[in-house]
N, C-alpha and C positions, 0 to 999 in steps of 0.2 A: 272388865278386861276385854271380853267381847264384845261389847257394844264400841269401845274405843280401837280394836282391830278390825271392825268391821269400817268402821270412820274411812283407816287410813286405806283399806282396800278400794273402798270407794272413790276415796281421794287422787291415789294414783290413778283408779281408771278413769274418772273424770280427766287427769291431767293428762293422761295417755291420749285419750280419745280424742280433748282438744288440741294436743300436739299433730294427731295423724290430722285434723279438718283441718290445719292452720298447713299442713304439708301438701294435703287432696284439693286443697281451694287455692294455694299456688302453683299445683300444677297445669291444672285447669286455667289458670290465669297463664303461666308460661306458654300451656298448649295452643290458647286460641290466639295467645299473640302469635304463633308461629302461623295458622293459617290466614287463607288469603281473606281481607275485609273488603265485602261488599260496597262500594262509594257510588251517590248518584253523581250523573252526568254533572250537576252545579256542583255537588263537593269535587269534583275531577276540576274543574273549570278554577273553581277557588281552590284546589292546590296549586294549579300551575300558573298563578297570577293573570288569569286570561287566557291561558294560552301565548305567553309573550316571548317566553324563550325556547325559541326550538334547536334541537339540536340535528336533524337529521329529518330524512324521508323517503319515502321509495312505495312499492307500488303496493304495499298492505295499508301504507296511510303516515302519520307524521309523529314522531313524538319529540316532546317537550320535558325541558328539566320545570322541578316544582320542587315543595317540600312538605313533609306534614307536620300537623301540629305541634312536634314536638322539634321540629327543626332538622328531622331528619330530609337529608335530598334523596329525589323520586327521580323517576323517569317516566312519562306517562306516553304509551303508544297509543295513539286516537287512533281504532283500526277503521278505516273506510269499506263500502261495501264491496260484496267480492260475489261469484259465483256460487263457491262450495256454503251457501246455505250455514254459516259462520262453524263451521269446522273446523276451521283454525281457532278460532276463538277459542273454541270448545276444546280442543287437543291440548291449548297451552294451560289452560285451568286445568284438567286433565291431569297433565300430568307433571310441569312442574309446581304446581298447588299442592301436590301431596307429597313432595318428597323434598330433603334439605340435604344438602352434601355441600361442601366448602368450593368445589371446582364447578358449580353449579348455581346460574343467577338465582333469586329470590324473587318469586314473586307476594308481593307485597299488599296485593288487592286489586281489583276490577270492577267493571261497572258495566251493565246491561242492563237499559233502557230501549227496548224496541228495537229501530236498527240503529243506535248508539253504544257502540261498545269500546271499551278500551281495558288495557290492562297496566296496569301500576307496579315495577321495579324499583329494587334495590337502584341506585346509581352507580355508575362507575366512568371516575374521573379521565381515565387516561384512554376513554372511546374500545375501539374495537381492533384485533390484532394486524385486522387489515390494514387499517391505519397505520400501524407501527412500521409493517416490514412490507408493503409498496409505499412508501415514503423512502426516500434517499436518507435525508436528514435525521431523521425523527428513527432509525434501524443502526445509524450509526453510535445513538446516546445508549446502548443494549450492547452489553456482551453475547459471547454464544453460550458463555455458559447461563444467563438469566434466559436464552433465549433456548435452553436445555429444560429450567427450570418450566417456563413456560410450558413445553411440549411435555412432561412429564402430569403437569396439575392438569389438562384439559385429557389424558390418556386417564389419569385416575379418575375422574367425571365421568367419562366412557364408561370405564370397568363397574362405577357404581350402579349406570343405567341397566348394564349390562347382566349385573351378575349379584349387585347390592340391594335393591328393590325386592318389594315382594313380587307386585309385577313386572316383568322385564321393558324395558325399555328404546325402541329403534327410532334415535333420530332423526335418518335420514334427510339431514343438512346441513353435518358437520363442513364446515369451511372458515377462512380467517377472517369474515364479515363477521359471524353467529359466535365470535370469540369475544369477549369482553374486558376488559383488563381493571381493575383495582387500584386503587392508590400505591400499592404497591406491587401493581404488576401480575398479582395473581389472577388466573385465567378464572375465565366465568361462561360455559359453555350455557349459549341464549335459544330464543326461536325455535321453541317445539311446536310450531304451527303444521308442521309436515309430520311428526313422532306417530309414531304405530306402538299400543300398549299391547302384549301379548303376554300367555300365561308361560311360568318358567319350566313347563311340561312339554313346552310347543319351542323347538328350534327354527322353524322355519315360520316367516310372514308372507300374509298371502295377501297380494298388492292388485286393484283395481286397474290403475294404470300408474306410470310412471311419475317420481317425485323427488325431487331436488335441487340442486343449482350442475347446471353445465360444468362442467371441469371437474366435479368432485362425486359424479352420480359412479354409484359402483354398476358394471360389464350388466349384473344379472339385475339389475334393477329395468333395466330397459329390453334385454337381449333373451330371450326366453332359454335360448339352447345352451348359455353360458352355467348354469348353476340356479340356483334356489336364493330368493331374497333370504338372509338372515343377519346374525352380529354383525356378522363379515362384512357387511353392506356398508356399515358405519366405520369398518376397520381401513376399508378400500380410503374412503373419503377422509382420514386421519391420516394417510401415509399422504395423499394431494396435498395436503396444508403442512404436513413436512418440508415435503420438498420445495413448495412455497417460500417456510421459515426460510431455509437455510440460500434460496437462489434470491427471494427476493424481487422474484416476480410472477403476475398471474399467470399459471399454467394455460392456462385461454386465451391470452395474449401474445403466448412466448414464440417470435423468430429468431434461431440465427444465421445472425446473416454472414458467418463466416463459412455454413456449408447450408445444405439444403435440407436440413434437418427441423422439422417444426411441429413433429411429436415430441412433446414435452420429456418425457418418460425418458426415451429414447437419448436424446442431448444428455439427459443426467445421466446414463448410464454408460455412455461413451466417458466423460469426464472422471468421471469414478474408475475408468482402469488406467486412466494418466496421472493417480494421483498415485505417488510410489512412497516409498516407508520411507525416503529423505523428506515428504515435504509433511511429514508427519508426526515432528520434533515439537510444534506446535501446538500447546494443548485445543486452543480454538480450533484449528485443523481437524483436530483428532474427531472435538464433538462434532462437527461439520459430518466429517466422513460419517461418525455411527449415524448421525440422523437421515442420511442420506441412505444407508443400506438399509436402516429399517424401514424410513419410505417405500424404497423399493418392495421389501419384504411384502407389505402392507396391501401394493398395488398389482401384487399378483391378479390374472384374467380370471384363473381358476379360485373362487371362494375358497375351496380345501386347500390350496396352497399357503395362503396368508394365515398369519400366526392372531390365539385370539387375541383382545387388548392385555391382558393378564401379563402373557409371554410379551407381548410389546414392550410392556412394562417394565418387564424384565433386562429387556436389551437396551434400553435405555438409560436405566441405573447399572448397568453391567460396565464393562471393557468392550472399545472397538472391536481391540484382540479375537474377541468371543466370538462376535458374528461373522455369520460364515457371508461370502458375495451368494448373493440371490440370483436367481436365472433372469433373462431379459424380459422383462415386462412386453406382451405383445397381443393387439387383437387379430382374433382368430379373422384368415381370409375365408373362412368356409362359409356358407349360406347360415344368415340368423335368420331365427324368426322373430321378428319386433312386437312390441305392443302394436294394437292397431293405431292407427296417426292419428284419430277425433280421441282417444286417452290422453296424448299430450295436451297442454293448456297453461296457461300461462297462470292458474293459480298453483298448476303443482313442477312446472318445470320453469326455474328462476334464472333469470343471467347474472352472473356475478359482477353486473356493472354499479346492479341495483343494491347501494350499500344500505346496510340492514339500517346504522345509525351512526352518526360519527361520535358521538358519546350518550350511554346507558347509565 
């Protein structure tokens, strides 16, 4: 009897044991599929059929649609050579290489060969959000409420850099180029080539010189006297691409020419006390309005004033109702003191002309 209970002890641990290797050696397999694969420059070359189909280019270099072995579609950015000694390069592995969140592209794998480098993306059909809402046409096939939905999945991507990670995350280039849309529209926050990884002990980032795209750089990113680089930095530059969504045109470009107003901020914030509770019968109306106040919220001068993305969050799946009017967004006239001028440079201060890609 004992030599047959010791049998079945045996048995089940055997069975046990090769149940957990057959669990331990899939997840291992699931794991390394999630990180990013190594490709040489020819395996890049032979995903993208040559190099034949490009989708887009600007001044980090050009990428191309392709696909891998298994039929899935890529996106491959050929980075060209730059200044920062591929710090970019280096930033995007960095750091979305190690982290997965659904409002957050994929990256897929890379390749560094001397000075050949590229990095390999998930694809995404419907290009960049830029696209969507400076286009006339192509803003009109979009409700406000998808265009709610939208502002909502690129704020929870935020919140994850922000506050989801182990280490924190500052993208420092949130704009509707760097947005990426999905088959179905879901946002895909891109281009952490400018991202600063800091520990979640450290609220504040400590910046060399100045870094982002024109329109969307937060006050204390360039202005020393205004506040301290921190969340806030990326929270400033999520209320720009608000008020973006909802006007429909780039804040960098924007005149009107019905008065002499061409502070961008400012025109939205006049419109917003002429909008009165008749013309806001309309539920598109309504979401309009909230994204518009939370904009504003957002683009407070002072860092301490803007809500973090959490509370964003909040006001966005909340009621209009709820949110209070915000003070007037304005730069201080008193004396700043600037980064010095040789900080600026064209690898870390971008123009939003330069579209990141017209589809990823």
């Amino acid at each position: 009897m004992s030599r047959w209970r010791g049998s079945l002890i045996y048995y089940i641990f055997s069975k046990e044991t090769s149940n957990d290797n057959v669990i331990v050696e899939k997840f291992m397999k699931d794991y390394h599929s999630m990180l990013p694969t190594k490709f040489s420059y020819l395996e890049v070359k032979r995903l993208t059929n040559g190099f034949r189909n490009k989708l887009g280019q600007g001044g980090y270099g050009s990428v191309y649609k392709g696909k891998l072995a298994n039929g899935h579609p890529i996106a491959a950015k050929i980075l060209e050579k730059s200044k920062d000694n591929g710090q970019d390069f280096i930033n995007e592995v960095a750091t979305i290489g190690r982290i997965h969140h659904f409002s957050i592209i994929r990256l897929l794998g890379f390749c560094c060969e001397g000075s050949r480098r590229a990095l390999i993306y998930e694809y995404m059909p419907n290009g960049s959000l830029g696209d969507l809402i400076f286009d006339e046409e192509a803003r009109r096939s979009l409700s406000r409420e998808k265009l709610l939905e939208i502002a909502i999945g690129i704020a929870e991507g935020i919140q994850y850099m922000h506050s989801g990670c182990d280490t924190r995350i500052l993208h420092l280039d949130i704009k509707p180029q760097n947005i990426l849309l999905d088959h179905d529209y879901h946002p895909k926050i891109s281009d952490f080539g400018l991202a600063k990884l800091y520990s979640r002990k450290n609220s504040v980032v400590s910046l060399t010189c100045a870094r982002g795209t024109i329109g969307y750089i937060a006050p204390e990113v360039f202005m020393r006297s205004v506040g301290c680089v921190t969340h806030k930095s990326d929270v400033y530059s999520y209320g720009m691409l608000l008020l973006d969504m909802i006007v429909g045109r780039k804040n960098t470009k924007f005149v009107d020419e019905r008065s002499s107003m061409s502070y961008f901020p400012d025109w939205i914030y006049t419109q917003l006390d002429q909008w009165n509770e008749t013309m806001l019968v309309d539920e598109g109306l309504c979401i309009a309005r909230k994204m518009v106040l939370v904009g504003l919220w957002c683009i407070q001068i002072n860092p301490s004033n803007r809500p973090p993305i959490n509370r964003v969050l909040e006001m966005l799946k909340g009621d209009h109702d709820g949110i209070e009017n915000p003070p007037k967004p304005f730069f201080p006239s008193s004396t700043v003191e600037p980064f010095e001028l040789q900080s600026f440079s064209v690898d870390t201060i971008k123009d939003t002309t330069s579209l990141t890609s017209k589809s990823m």
